[in-house]
C-alpha positions as CSV (number, residue, x, y, z in Angstrom):
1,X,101.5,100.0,89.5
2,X,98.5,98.1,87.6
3,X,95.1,99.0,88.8
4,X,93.7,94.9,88.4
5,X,94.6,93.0,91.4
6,X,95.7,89.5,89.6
7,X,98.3,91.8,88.0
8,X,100.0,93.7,90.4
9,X,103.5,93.2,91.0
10,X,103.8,90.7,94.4
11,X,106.0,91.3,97.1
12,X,106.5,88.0,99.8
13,X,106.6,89.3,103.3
14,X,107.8,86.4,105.9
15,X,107.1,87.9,109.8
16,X,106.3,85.8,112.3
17,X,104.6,88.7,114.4
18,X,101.3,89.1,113.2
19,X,101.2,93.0,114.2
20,X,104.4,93.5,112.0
21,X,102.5,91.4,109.2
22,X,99.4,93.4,109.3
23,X,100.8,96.8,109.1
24,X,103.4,95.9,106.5
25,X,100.6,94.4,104.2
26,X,98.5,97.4,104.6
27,X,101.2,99.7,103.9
28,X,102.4,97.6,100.8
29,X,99.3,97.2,99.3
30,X,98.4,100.7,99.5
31,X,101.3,101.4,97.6
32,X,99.6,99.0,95.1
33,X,101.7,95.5,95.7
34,X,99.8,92.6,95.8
35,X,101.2,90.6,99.3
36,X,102.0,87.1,99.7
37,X,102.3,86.5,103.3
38,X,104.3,83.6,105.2
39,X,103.8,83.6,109.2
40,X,106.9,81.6,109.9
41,X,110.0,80.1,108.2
42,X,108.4,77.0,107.1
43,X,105.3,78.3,105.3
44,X,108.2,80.4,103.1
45,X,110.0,77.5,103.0
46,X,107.3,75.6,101.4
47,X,106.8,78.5,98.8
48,X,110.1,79.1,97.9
49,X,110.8,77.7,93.9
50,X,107.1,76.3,94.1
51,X,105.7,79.6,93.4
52,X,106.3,82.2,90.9
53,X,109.2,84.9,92.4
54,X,107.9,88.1,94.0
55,X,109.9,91.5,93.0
56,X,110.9,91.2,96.2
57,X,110.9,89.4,99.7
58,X,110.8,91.3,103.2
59,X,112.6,88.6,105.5
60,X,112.0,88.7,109.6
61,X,115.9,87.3,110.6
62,X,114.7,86.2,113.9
63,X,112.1,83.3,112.8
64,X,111.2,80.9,115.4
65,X,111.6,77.6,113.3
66,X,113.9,78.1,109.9
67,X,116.3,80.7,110.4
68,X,116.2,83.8,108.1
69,X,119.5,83.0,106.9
70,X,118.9,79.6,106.1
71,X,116.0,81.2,103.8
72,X,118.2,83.5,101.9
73,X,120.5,80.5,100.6
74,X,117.2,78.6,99.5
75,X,115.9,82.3,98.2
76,X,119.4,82.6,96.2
77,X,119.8,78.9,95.3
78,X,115.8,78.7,93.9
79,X,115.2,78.5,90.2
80,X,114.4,82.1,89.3
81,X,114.3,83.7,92.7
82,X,118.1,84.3,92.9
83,X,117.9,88.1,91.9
84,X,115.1,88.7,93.5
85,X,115.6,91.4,96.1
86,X,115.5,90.5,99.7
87,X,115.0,93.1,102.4
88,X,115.9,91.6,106.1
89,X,114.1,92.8,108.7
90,X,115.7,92.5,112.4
91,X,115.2,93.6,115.8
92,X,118.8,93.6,116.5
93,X,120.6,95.6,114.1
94,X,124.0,94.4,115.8
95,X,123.4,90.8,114.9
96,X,126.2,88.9,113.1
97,X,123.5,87.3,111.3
98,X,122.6,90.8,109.6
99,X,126.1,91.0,108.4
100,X,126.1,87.7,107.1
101,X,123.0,88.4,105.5
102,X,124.0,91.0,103.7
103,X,127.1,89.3,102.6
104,X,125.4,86.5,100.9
105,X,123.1,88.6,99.2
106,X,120.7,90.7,101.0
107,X,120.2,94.1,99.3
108,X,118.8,96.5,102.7
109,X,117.7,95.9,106.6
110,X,115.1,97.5,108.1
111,X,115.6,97.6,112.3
112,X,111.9,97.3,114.0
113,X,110.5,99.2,114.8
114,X,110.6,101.1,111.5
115,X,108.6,104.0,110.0
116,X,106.1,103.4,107.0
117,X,108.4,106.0,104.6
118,X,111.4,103.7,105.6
119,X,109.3,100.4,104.3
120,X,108.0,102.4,101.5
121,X,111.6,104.1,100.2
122,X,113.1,100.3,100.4
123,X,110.6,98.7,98.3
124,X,110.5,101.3,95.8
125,X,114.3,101.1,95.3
126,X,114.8,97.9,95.1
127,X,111.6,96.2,93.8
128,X,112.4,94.6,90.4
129,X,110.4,92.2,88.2
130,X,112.3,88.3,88.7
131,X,113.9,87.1,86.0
């Protein structure tokens, strides 16, 4: 990963539980990402096609205003973001949503609580530069 911070690779992280957040951004940007954060479903809805893609998007299913599944459709359906990766993230690994997910495009699931290496292994095997 590049060394100078405007030009590391940027991953978007939507998690509406700031705890989650925190430790996901420090583990990412130790790996040397550069984080983009979004508290809730709206902020990421605002970003979305209004921002240049990240290499990839870590996506809490469970969002208190704008469903995680209604963010992968706009994530797929954005100019340029529709290859980027998206990782959902879920507290119920059951969930029909999680199925659904992955059918229309998500590429992994991480259950919370997860480990770093399981964040860390995800990211580097998926993470791709848009476009």
């Amino acid at each position: 990963m590049p060394a100078d911070a405007a030009s590391k690779p940027e991953i978007l992280v939507v998690e509406d539980d700031d705890h989650t957040a925190h430790w996901m951004r420090i583990m990412l940007e130790a790996d040397g990402w550069s984080v983009r954060y979004a508290a809730n479903g709206k902020a990421a809805k605002a970003m979305i096609g209004k921002v240049p893609p990240p290499w990839l998007v870590t996506l809490d299913i469970g969002l208190p205003d704008v469903s995680g599944v209604e963010l992968i459709l706009q994530i797929k359906e954005a100019p340029g973001w529709g290859r980027v990766p998206i990782v959902m993230v879920t507290a119920t690994p059951k969930d029909e949503n999680v199925n659904w997910a992955i059918k229309s495009g998500a590429k992994a699931y991480l259950v919370k609580p997860f480990k770093p290496e399981e964040l860390q292994a995800t990211v580097k095997r998926l993470a791709r530069k848009p476009g």
